[in-house]
NUBA-964262 format. One record per residue (C-alpha): residue number from 1; residue in one letter; x, y, z. Coordinates in steps of 0.25 Angstrom, whole numbers, padded with zeros to 4 digits. Layout:
BEGIN
<atom><num>NUM</num><residuo>A</residuo><px>X</px><py>Y</py><pz>Z</pz></atom>
...
***
This chain:
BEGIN
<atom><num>1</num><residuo>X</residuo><px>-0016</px><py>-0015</py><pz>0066</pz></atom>
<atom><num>2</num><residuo>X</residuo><px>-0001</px><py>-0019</py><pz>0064</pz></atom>
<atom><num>3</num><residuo>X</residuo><px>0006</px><py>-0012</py><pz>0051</pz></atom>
<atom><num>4</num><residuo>X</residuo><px>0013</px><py>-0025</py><pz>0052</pz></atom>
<atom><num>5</num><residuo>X</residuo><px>0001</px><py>-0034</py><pz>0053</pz></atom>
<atom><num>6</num><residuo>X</residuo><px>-0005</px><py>-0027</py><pz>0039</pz></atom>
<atom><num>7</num><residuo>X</residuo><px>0005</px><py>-0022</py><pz>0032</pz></atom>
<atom><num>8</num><residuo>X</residuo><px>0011</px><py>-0035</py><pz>0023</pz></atom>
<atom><num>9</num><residuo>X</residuo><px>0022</px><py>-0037</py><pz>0017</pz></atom>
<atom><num>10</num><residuo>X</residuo><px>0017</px><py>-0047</py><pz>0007</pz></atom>
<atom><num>11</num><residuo>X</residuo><px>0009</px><py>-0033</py><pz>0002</pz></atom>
<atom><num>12</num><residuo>X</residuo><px>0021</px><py>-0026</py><pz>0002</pz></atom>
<atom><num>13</num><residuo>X</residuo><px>0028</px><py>-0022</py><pz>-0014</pz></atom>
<atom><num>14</num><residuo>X</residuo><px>0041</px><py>-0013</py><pz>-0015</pz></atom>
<atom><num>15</num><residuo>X</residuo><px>0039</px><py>-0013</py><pz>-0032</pz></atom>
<atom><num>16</num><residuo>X</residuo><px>0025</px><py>-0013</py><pz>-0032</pz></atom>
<atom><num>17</num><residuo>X</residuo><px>0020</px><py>-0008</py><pz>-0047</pz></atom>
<atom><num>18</num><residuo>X</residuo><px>0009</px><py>-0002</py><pz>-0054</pz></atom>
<atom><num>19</num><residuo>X</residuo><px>0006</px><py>0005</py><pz>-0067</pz></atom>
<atom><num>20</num><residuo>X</residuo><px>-0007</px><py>0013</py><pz>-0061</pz></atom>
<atom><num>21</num><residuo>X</residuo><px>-0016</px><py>0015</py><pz>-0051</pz></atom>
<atom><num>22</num><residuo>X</residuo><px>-0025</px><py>0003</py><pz>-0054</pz></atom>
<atom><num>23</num><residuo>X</residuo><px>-0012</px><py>-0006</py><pz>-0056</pz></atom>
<atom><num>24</num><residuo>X</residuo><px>-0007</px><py>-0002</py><pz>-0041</pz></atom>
<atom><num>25</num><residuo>X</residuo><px>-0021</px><py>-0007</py><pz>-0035</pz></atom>
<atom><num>26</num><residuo>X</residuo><px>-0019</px><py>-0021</py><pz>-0042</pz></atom>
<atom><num>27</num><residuo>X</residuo><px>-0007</px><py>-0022</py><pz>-0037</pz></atom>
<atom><num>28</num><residuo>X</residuo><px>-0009</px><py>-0018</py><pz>-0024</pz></atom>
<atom><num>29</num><residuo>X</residuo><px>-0021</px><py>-0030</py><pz>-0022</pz></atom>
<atom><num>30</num><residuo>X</residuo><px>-0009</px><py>-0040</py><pz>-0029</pz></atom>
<atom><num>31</num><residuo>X</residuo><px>-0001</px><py>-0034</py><pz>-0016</pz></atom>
<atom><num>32</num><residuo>X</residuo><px>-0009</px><py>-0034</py><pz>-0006</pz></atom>
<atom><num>33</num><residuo>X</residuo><px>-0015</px><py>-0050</py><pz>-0011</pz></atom>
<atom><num>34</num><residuo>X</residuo><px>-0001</px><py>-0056</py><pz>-0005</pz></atom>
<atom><num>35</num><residuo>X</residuo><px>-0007</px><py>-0053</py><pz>0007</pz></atom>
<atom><num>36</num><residuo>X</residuo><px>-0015</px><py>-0065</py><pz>0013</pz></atom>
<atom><num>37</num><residuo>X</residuo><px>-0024</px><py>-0058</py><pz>0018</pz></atom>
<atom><num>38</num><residuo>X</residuo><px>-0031</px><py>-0056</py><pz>0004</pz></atom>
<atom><num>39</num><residuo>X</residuo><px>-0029</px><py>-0070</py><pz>0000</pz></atom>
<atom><num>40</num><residuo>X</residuo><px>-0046</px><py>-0070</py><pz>-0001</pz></atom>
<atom><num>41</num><residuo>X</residuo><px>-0046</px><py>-0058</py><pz>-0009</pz></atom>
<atom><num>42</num><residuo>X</residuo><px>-0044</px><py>-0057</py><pz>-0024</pz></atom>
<atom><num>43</num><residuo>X</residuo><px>-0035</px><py>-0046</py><pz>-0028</pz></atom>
<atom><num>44</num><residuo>X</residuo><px>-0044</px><py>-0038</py><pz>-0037</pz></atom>
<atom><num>45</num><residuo>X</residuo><px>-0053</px><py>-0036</py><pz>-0025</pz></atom>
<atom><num>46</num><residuo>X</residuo><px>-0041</px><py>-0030</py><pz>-0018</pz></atom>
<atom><num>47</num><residuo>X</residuo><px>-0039</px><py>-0021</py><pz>-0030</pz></atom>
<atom><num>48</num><residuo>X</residuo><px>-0054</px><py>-0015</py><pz>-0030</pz></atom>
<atom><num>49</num><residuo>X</residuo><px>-0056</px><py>-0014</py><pz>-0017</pz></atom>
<atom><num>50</num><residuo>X</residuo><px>-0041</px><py>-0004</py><pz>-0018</pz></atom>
<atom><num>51</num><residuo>X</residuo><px>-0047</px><py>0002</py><pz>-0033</pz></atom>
<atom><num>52</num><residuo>X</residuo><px>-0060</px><py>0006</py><pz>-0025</pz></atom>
<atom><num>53</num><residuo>X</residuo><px>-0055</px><py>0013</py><pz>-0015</pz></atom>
<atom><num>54</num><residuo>X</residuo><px>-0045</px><py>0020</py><pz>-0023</pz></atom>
<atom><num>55</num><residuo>X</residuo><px>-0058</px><py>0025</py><pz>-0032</pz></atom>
<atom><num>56</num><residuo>X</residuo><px>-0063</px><py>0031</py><pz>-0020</pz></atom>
<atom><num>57</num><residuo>X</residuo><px>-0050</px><py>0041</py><pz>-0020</pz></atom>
<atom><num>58</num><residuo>X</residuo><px>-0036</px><py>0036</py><pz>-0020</pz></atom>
<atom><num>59</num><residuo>X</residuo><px>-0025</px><py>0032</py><pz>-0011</pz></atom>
<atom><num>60</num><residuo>X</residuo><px>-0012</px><py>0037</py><pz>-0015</pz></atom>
<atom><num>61</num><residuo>X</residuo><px>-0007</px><py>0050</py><pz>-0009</pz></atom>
<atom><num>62</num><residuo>X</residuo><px>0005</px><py>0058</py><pz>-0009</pz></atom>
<atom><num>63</num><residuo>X</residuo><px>0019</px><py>0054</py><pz>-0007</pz></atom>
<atom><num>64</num><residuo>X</residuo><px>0019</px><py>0043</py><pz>-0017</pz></atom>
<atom><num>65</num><residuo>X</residuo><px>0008</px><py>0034</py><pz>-0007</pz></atom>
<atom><num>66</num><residuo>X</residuo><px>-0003</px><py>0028</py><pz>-0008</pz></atom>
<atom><num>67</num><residuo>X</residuo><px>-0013</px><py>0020</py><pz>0002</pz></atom>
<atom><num>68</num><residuo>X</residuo><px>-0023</px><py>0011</py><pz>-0008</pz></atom>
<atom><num>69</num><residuo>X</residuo><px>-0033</px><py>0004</py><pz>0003</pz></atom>
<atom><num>70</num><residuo>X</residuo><px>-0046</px><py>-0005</py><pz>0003</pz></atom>
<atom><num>71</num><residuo>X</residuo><px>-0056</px><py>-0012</py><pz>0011</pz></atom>
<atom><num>72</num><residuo>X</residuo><px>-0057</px><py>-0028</py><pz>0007</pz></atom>
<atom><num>73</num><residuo>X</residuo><px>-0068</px><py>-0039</py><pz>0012</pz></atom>
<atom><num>74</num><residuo>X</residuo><px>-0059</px><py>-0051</py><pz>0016</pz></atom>
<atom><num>75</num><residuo>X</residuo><px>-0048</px><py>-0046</py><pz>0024</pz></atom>
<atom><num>76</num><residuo>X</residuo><px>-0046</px><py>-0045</py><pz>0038</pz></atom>
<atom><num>77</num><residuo>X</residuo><px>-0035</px><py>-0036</py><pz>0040</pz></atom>
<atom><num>78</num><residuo>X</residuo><px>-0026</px><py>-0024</py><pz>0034</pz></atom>
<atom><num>79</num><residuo>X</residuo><px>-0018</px><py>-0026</py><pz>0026</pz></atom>
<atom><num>80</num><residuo>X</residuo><px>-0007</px><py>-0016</py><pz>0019</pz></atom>
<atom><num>81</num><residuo>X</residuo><px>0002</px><py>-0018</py><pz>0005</pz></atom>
<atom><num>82</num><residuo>X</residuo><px>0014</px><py>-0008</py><pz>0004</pz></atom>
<atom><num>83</num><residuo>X</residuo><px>0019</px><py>-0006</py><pz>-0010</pz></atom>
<atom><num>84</num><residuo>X</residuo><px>0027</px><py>0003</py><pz>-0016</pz></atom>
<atom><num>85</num><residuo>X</residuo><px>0029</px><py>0007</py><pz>-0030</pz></atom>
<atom><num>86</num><residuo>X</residuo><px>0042</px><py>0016</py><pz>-0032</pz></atom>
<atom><num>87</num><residuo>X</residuo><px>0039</px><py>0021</py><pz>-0046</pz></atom>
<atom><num>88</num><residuo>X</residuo><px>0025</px><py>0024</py><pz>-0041</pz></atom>
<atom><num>89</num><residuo>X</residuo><px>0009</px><py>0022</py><pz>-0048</pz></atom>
<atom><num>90</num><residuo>X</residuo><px>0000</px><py>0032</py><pz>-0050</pz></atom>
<atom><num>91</num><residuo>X</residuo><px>-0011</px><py>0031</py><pz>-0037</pz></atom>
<atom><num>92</num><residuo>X</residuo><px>-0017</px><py>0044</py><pz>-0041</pz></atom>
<atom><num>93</num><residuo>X</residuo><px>-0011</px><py>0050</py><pz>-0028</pz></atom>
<atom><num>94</num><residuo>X</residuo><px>-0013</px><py>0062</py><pz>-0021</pz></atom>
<atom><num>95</num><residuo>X</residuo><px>-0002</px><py>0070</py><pz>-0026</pz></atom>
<atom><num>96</num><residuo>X</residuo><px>-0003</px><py>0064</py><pz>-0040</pz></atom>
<atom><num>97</num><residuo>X</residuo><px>0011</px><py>0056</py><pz>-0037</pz></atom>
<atom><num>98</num><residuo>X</residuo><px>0013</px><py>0041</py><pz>-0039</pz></atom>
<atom><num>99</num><residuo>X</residuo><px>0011</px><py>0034</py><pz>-0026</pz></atom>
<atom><num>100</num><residuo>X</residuo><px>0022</px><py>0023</py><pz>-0023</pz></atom>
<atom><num>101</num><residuo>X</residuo><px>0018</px><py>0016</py><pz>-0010</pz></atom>
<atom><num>102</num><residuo>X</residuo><px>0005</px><py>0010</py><pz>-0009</pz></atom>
<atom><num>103</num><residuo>X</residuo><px>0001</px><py>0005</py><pz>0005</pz></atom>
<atom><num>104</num><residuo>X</residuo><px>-0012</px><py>-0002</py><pz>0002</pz></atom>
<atom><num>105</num><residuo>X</residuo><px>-0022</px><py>-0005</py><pz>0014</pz></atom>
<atom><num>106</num><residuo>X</residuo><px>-0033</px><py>-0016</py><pz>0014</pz></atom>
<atom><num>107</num><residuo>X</residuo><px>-0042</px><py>-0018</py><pz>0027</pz></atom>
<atom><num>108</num><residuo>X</residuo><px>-0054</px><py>-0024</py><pz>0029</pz></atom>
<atom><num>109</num><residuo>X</residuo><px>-0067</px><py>-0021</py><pz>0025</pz></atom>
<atom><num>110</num><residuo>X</residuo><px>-0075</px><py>-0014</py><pz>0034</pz></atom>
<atom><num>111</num><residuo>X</residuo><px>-0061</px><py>-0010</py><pz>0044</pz></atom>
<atom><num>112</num><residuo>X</residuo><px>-0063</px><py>0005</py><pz>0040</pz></atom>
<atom><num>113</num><residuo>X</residuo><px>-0056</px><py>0010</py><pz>0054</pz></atom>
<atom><num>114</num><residuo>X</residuo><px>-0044</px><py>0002</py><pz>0052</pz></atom>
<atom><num>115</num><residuo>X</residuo><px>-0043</px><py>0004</py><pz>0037</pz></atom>
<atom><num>116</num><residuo>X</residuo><px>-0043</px><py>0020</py><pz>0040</pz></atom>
<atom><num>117</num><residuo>X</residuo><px>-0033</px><py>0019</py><pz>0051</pz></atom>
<atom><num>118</num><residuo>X</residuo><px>-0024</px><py>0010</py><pz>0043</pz></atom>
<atom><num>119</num><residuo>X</residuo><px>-0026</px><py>0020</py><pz>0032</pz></atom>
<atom><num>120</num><residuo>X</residuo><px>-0019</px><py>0031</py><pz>0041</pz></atom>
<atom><num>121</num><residuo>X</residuo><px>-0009</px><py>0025</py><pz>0047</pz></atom>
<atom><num>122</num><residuo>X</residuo><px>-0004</px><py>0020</py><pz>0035</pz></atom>
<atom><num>123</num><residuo>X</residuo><px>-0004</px><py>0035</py><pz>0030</pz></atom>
<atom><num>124</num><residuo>X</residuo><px>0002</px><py>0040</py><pz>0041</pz></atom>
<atom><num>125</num><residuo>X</residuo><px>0015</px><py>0029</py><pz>0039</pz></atom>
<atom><num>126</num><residuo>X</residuo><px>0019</px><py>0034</py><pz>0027</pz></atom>
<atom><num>127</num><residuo>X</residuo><px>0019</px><py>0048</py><pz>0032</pz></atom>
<atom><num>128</num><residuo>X</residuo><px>0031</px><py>0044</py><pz>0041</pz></atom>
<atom><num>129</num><residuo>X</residuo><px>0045</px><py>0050</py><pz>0034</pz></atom>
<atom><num>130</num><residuo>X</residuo><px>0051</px><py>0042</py><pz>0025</pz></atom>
<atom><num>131</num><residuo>X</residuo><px>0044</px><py>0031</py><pz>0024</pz></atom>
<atom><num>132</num><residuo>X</residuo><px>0038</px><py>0033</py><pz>0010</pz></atom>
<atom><num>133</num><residuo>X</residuo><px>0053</px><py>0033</py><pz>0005</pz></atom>
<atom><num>134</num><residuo>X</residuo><px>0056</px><py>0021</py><pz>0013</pz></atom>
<atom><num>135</num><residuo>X</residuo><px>0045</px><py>0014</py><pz>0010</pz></atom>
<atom><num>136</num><residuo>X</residuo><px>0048</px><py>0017</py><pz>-0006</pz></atom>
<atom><num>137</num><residuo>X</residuo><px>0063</px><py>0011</py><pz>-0002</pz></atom>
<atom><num>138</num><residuo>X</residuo><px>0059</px><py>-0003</py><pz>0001</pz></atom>
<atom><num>139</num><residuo>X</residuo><px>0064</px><py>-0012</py><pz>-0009</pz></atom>
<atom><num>140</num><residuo>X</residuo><px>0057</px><py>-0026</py><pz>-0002</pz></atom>
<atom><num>141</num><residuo>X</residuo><px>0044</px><py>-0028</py><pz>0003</pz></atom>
<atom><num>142</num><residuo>X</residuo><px>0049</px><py>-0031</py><pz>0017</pz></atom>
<atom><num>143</num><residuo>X</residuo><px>0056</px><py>-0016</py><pz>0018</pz></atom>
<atom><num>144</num><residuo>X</residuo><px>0044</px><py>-0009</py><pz>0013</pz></atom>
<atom><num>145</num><residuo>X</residuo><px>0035</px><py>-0016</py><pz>0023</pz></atom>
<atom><num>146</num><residuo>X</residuo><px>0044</px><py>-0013</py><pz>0035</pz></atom>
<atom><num>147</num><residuo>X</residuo><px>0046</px><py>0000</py><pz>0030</pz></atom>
<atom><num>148</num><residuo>X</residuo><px>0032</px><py>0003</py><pz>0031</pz></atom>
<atom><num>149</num><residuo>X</residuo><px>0030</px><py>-0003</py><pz>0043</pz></atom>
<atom><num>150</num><residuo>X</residuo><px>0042</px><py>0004</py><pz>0051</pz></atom>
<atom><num>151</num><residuo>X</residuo><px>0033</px><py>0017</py><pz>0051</pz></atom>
<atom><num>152</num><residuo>X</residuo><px>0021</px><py>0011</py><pz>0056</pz></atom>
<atom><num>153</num><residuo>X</residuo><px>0020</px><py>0010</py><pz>0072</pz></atom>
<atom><num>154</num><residuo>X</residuo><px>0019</px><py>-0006</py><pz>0071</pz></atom>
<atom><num>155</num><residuo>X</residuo><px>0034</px><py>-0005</py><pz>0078</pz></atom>
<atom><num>156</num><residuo>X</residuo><px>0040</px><py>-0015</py><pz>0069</pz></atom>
<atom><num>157</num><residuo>X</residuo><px>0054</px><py>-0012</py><pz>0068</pz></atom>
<atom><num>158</num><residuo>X</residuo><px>0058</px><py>-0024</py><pz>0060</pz></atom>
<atom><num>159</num><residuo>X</residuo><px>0050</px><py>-0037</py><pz>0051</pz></atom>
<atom><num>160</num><residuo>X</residuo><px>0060</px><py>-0046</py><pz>0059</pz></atom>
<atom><num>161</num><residuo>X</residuo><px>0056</px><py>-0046</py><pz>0073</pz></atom>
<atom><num>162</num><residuo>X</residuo><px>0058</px><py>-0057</py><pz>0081</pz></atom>
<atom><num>163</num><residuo>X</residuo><px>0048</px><py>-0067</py><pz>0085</pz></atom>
<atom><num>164</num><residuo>X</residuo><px>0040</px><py>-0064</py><pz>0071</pz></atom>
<atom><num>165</num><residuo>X</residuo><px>0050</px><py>-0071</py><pz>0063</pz></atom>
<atom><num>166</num><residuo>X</residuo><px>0048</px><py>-0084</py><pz>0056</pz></atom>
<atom><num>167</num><residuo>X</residuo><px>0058</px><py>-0091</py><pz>0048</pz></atom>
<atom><num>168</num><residuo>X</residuo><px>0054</px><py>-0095</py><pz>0033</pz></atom>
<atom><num>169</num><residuo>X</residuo><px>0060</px><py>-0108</py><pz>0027</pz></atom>
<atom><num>170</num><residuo>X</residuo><px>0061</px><py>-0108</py><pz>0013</pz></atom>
<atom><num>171</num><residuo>X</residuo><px>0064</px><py>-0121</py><pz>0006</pz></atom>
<atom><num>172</num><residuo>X</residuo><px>0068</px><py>-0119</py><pz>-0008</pz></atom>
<atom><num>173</num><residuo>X</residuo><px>0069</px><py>-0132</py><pz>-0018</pz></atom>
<atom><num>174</num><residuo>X</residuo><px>0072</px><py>-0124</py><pz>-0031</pz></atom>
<atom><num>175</num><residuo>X</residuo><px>0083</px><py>-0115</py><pz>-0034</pz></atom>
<atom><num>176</num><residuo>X</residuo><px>0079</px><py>-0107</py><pz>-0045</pz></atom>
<atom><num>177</num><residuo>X</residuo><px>0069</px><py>-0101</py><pz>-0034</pz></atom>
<atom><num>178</num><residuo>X</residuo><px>0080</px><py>-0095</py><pz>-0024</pz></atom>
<atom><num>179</num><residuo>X</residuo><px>0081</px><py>-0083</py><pz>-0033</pz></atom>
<atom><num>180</num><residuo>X</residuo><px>0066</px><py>-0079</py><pz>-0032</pz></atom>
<atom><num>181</num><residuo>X</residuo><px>0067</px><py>-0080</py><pz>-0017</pz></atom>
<atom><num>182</num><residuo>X</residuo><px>0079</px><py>-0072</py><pz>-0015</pz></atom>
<atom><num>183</num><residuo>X</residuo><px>0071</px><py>-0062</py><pz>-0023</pz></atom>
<atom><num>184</num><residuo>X</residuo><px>0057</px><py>-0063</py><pz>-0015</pz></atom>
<atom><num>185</num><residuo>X</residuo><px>0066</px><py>-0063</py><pz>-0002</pz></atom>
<atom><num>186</num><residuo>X</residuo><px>0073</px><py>-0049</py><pz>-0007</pz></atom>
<atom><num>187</num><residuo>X</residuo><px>0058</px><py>-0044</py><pz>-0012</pz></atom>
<atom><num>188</num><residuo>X</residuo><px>0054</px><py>-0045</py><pz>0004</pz></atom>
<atom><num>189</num><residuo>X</residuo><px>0068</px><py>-0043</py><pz>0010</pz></atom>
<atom><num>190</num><residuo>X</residuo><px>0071</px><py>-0054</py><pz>0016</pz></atom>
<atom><num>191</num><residuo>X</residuo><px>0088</px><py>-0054</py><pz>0014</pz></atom>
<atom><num>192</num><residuo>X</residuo><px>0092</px><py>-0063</py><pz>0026</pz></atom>
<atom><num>193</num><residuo>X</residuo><px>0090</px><py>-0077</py><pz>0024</pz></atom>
<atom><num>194</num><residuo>X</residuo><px>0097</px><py>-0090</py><pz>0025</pz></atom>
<atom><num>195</num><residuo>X</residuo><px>0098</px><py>-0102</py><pz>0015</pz></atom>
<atom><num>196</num><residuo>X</residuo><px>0101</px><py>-0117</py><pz>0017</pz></atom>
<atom><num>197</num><residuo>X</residuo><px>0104</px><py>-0128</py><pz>0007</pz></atom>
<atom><num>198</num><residuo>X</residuo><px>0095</px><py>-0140</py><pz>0011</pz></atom>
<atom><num>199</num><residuo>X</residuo><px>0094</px><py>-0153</py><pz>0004</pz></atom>
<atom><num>200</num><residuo>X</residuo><px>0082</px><py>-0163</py><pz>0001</pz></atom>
<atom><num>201</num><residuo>X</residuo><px>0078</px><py>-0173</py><pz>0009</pz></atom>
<atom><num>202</num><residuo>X</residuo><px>0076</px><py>-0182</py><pz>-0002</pz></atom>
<atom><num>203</num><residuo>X</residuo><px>0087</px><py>-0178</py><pz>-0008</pz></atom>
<atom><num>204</num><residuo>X</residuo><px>0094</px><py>-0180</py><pz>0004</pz></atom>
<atom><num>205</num><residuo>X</residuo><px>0088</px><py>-0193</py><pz>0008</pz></atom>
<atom><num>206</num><residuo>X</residuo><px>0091</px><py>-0200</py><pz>-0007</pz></atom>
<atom><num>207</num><residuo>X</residuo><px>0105</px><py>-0199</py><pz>-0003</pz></atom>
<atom><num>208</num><residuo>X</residuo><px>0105</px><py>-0206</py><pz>0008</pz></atom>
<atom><num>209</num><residuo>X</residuo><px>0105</px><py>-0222</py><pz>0007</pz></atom>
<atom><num>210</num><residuo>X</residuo><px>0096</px><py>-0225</py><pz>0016</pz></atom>
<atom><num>211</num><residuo>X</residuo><px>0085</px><py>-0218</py><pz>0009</pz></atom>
<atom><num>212</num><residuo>X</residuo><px>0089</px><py>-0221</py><pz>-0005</pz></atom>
<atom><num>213</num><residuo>X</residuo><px>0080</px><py>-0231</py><pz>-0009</pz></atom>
<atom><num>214</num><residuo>X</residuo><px>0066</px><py>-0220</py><pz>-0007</pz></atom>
<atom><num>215</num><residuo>X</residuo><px>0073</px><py>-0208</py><pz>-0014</pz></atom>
<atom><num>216</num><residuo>X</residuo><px>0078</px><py>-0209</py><pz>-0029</pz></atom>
<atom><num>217</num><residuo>X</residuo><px>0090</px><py>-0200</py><pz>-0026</pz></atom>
<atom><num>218</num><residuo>X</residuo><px>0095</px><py>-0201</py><pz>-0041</pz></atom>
<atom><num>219</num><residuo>X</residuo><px>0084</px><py>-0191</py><pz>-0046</pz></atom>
<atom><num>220</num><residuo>X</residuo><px>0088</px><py>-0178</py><pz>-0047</pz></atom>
<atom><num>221</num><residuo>X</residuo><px>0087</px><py>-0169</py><pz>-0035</pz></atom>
<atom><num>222</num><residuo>X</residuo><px>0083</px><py>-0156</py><pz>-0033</pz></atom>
<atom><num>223</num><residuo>X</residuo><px>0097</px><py>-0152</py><pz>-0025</pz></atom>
<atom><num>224</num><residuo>X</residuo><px>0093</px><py>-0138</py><pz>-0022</pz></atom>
<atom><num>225</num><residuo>X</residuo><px>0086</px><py>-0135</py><pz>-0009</pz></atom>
<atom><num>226</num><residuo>X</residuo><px>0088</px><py>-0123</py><pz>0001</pz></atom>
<atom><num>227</num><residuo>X</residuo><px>0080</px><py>-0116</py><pz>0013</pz></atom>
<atom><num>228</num><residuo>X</residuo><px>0078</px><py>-0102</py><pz>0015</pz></atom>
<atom><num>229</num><residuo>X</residuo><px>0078</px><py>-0098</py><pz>0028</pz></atom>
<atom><num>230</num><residuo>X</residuo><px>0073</px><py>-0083</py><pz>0031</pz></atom>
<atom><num>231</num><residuo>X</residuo><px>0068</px><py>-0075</py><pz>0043</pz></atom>
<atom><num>232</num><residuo>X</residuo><px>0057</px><py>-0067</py><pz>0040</pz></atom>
<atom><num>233</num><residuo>X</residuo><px>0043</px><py>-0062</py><pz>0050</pz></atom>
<atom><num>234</num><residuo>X</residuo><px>0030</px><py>-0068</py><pz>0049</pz></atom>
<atom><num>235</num><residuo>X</residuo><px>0024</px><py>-0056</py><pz>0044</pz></atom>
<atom><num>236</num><residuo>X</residuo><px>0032</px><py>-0058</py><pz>0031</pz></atom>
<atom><num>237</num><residuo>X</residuo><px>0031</px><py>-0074</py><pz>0029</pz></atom>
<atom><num>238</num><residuo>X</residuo><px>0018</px><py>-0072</py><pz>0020</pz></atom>
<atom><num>239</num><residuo>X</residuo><px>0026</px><py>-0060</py><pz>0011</pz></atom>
<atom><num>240</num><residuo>X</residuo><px>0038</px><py>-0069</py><pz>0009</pz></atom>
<atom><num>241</num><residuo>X</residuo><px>0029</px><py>-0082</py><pz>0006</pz></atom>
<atom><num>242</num><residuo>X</residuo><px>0020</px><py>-0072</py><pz>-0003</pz></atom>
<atom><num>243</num><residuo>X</residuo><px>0034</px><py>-0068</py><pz>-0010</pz></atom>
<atom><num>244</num><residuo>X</residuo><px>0038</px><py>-0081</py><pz>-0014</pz></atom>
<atom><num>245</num><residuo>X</residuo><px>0025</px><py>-0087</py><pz>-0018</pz></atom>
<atom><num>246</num><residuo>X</residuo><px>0026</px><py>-0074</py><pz>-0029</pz></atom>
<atom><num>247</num><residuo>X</residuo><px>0038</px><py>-0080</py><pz>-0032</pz></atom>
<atom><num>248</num><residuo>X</residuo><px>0034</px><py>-0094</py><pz>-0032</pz></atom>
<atom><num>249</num><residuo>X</residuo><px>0020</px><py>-0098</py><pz>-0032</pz></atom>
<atom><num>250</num><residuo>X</residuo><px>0012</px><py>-0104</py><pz>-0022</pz></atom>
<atom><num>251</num><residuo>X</residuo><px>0024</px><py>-0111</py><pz>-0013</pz></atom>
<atom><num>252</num><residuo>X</residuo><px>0014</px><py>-0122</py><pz>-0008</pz></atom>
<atom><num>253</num><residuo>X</residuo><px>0017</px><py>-0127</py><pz>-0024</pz></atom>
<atom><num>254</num><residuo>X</residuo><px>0030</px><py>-0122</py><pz>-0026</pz></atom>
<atom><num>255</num><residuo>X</residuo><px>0039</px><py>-0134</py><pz>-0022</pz></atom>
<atom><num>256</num><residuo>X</residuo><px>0051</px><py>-0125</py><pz>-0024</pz></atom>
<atom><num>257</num><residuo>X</residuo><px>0051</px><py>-0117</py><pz>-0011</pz></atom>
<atom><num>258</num><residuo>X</residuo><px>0043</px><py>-0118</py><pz>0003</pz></atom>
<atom><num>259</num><residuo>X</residuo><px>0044</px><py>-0112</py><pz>0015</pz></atom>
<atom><num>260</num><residuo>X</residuo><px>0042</px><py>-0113</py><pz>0030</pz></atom>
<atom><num>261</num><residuo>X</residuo><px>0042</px><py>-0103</py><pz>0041</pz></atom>
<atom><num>262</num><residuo>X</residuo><px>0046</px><py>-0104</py><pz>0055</pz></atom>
<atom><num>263</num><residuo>X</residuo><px>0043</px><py>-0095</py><pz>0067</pz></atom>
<atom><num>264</num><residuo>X</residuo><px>0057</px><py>-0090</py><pz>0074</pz></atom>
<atom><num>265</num><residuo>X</residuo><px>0057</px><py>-0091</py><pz>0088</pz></atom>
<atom><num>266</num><residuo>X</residuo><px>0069</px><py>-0084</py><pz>0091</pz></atom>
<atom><num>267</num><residuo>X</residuo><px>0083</px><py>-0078</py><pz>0080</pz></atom>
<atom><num>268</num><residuo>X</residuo><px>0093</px><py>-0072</py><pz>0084</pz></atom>
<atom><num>269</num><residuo>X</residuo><px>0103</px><py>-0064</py><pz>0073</pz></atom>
<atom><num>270</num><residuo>X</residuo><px>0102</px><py>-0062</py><pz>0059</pz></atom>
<atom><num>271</num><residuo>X</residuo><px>0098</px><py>-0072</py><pz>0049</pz></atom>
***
């Protein structure tokens, strides 16, 4: 197994909150439900399966970390939510100290081996120096996942390597939405992208005389109309889609905003 592969970064919160221990569970099952991979599994079945395992003996440790972890029927494969909580929640942790990163591992029913190993390679990662300091400095979801992922042995040395790039085309019809994707694009750290005004075509076809006649170009228009272009990896379409349907809904009945992605053959330079 691939820290790359199960680690996701749709699971990944840099102000994650909780006023308890109970609190911190729930939250954790809203986290790790962004995943696709529970799309079959209700929340609260996430929550008790994390609660009973913590009633056998709890998972934070020293150093403000803890390691919450469960079994689940339904999945087939790892999968690993990072948050981080700089004021810190009660976890009941070894050294009596509020624990403030919480790597939270879910694996199949049944996997026992692979759940036990996952368990201590995990343990061993934040052992590295500096990294619990690092990881507490991420202030987007992107930097907290690839902090995490520099000190595992997966020898990925940057989200953007070529030849697992895609480029998303976003099309937006309502301005008052531009804001709300700066801010999602900021939350997972994208900073580099490039806008273009485009026009209608129905707009642009009931100006022409030819076509005059099908189109009542006297109605009122909606004049605003832009593409997003932005270059991202595959691994991280599904966050940033996850991201903005928090802000917008379901966009498959949002008529504001849609988007297309396209695998990218060859770049060369910065975007």
């Amino acid at each position: 197994m691939e820290f790359s592969e199960i680690v996701k970064l749709e699971c990944c919160e840099v102000d994650f909150t909780a006023k308890n221990k109970t609190e911190a569970l729930h939250n954790i099952g809203k986290l790790l439900k962004r995943s696709r991979e529970f799309r079959n599994i209700e929340e609260d079945v996430i929550f008790k399966a994390l609660k009973e395992r913590e009633d056998m003996g709890s998972t934070g440790f020293s150093r403000g970390i803890a390691i919450p972890h469960c079994q689940l029927e339904g999945i087939d494969h790892f999968i690993i939510a990072i948050a981080i909580c700089r004021k810190g929640i009660h976890f009941d942790s070894l050294d009596k100290k509020k624990s403030k990163i919480f790597i939270t591992i879910v694996g199949p029913k049944g996997d026992r081996n692979s759940h036990l190993k996952l368990l201590a390679q995990v343990s061993q990662i934040l052992k590295e120096p500096g990294i619990i300091e690092e990881m507490l400095q991420s202030t987007t979801k992107i930097g907290l996942y690839e902090e995490f992922l520099r000190k595992t042995n997966d020898e990925i040395t940057s989200i953007t390597q070529k030849g697992k790039e895609v480029l998303m085309l976003l099309t937006v019809k309502d301005e008052s939405i531009m804001q709300d994707i700066t801010e999602v694009f900021v939350e997972y750290g994208i900073q580099n992208s490039i806008i273009l005004e485009t026009q209608n075509m129905e707009n642009l076809l009931s100006t022409t005389p030819l076509f005059m006649g099908f189109f009542n170009f006297t109605s009122e228009k909606n004049p605003f109309s832009k593409i997003i272009l932005v270059k991202l990896t595959k691994d991280h379409i599904n966050a940033l889609i996850k991201g903005l349907e928090d802000a917008f809904g379901n966009l498959d009945t949002f008529s504001a905003l849609s988007i297309i992605t396209l695998d990218v053959f060859f770049s060369k330079g910065i975007m």
